[in-house]
C-alpha positions in Angstrom: -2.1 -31.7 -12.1 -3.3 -32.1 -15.7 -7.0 -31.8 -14.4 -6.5 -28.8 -12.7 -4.8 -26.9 -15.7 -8.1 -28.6 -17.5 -5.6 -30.0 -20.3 -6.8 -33.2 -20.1 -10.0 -32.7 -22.3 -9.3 -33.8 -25.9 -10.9 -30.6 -27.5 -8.8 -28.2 -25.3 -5.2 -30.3 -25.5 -3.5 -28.9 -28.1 -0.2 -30.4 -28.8 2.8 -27.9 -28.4 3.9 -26.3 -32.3 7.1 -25.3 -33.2 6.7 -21.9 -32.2 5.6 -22.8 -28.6 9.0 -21.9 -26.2 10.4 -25.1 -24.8 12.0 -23.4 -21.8 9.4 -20.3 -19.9 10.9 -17.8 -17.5 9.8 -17.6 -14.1 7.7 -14.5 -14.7 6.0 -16.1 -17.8 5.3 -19.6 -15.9 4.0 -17.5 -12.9 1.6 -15.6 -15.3 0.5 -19.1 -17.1 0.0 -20.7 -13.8 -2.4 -17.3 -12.4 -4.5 -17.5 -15.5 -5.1 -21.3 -14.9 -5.7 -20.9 -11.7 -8.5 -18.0 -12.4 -9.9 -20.3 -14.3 -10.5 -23.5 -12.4 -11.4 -21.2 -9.3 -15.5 -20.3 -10.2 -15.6 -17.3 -7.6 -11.6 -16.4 -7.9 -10.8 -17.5 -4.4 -8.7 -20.8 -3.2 -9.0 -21.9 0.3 -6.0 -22.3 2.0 -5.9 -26.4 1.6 -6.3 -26.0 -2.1 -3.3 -24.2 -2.1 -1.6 -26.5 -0.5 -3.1 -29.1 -2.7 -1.9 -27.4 -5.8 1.3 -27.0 -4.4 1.7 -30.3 -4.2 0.8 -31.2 -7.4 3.3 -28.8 -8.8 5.9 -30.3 -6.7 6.2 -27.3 -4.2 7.3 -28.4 -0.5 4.8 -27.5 2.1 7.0 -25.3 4.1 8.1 -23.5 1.0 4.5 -22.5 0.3 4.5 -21.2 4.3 7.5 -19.5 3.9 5.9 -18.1 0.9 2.6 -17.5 2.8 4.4 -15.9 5.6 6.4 -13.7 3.5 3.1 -12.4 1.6 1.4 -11.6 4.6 4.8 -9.4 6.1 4.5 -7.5 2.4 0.4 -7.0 2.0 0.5 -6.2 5.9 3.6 -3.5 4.9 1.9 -2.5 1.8 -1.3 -1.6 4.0 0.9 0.4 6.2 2.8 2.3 3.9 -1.0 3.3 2.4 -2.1 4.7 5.7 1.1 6.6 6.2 0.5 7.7 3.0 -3.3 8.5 3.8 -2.1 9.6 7.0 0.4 12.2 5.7 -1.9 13.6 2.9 -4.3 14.4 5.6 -2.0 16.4 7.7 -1.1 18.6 4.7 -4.8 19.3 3.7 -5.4 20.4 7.6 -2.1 22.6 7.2 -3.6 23.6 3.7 -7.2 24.7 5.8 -5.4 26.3 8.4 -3.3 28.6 6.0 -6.1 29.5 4.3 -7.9 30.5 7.4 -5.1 32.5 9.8 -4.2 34.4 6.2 -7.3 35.6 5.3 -7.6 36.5 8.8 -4.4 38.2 8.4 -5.0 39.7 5.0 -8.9 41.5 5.9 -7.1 42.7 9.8 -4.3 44.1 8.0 -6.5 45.9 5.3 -9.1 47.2 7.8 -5.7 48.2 9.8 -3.2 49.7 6.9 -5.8 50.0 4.1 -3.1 48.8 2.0 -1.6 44.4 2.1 1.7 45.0 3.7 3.3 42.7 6.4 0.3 40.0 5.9 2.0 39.4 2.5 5.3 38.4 4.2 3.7 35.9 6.4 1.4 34.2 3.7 4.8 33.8 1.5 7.2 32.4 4.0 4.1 30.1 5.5 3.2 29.4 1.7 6.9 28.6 1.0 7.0 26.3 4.0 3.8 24.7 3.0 5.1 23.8 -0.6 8.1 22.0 0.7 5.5 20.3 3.0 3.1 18.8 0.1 6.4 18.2 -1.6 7.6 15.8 0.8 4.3 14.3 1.0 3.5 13.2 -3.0 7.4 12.0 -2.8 7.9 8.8 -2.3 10.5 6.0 -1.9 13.2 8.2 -0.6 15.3 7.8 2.6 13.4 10.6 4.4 10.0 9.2 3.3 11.5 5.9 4.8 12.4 7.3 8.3 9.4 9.5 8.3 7.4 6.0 7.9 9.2 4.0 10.7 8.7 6.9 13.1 5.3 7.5 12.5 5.2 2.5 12.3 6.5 3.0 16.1 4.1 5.6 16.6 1.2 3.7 15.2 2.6 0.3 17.4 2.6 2.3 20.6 -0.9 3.7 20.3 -2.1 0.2 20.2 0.1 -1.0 22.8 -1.1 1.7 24.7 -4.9 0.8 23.8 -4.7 -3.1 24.5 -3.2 -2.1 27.6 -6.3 0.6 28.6 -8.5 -2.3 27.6 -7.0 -4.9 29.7 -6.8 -2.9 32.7 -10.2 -1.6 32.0 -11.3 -5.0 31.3 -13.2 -4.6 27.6 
């Protein structure tokens, strides 16, 4: 794979010094090999044969590049999910957020016309503000057990919509 890594042109091989590490760690080899990569790809894409092919030439089995593949595609698919939960949930604060706004300063102008003085609307804004704080708490904290369940419910939730909507389609034949 010497032509690929483009070491094979006499003005770019530089032979290793003594300061060059003999031995890289994984991390460092898998940083070398991107770059390289990025660098014989013009447009910064591979097809999915060339990846196979450079597999190859690095001595990589085929099915450990699919199992690779396949694992990838479980975390990016995840990784989308966990950002629309995440969307998902920052979007049900900001209409709690509208809503509080609106029902207290309903609240606040009745019970001034009313009392002529803030009295029992203050009550109501505090405990609904109090709950509304531990709301956008739980929202911007993430990668705790309750953020974890609070994902898989609202995964199954998510699944069983689109059941639910491959199913209409079928039966209503679109």
């Amino acid at each position: 794979m010497a032509t690929f890594i483009g070491m094979t042109d006499s003005t770019t091989t530089m032979p290793p010094s003594q300061n060059d590490p003999a031995i890289y760690q994984a991390e460092e080899a898998q940083a070398i090999l991107q770059i390289a990569i990025a660098r014989h790809t013009e447009d910064g894409e591979l097809t999915r044969p060339q990846l196979f092919e450079i597999a190859e030439e690095l001595g990589i089995a085929a099915t450990t590049l699919a199992e690779a593949e396949q694992q990838w595609t479980l975390q990016r698919r995840e990784s989308d999910e966990l950002a629309a939960f995440d969307q998902f949930k920052k979007q049900r604060l900001q209409s709690h957020l509208v809503r509080f706004v609106i029902v207290n300063v309903v609240l606040f102008t009745f019970n001034w016309l009313t009392a002529g003085t803030l009295s029992w609307a203050l009550y109501i804004c505090l405990f609904w503000g109090a709950g509304l704080s531990l709301q956008a708490w739980q929202t911007y904290r993430s990668g705790t057990q309750q953020y974890r369940q609070g994902f898989e419910k609202w995964r199954r939730r998510e699944q069983i919509k689109r059941s639910f909507s491959r199913f209409m389609d079928w039966v209503l034949g679109t």
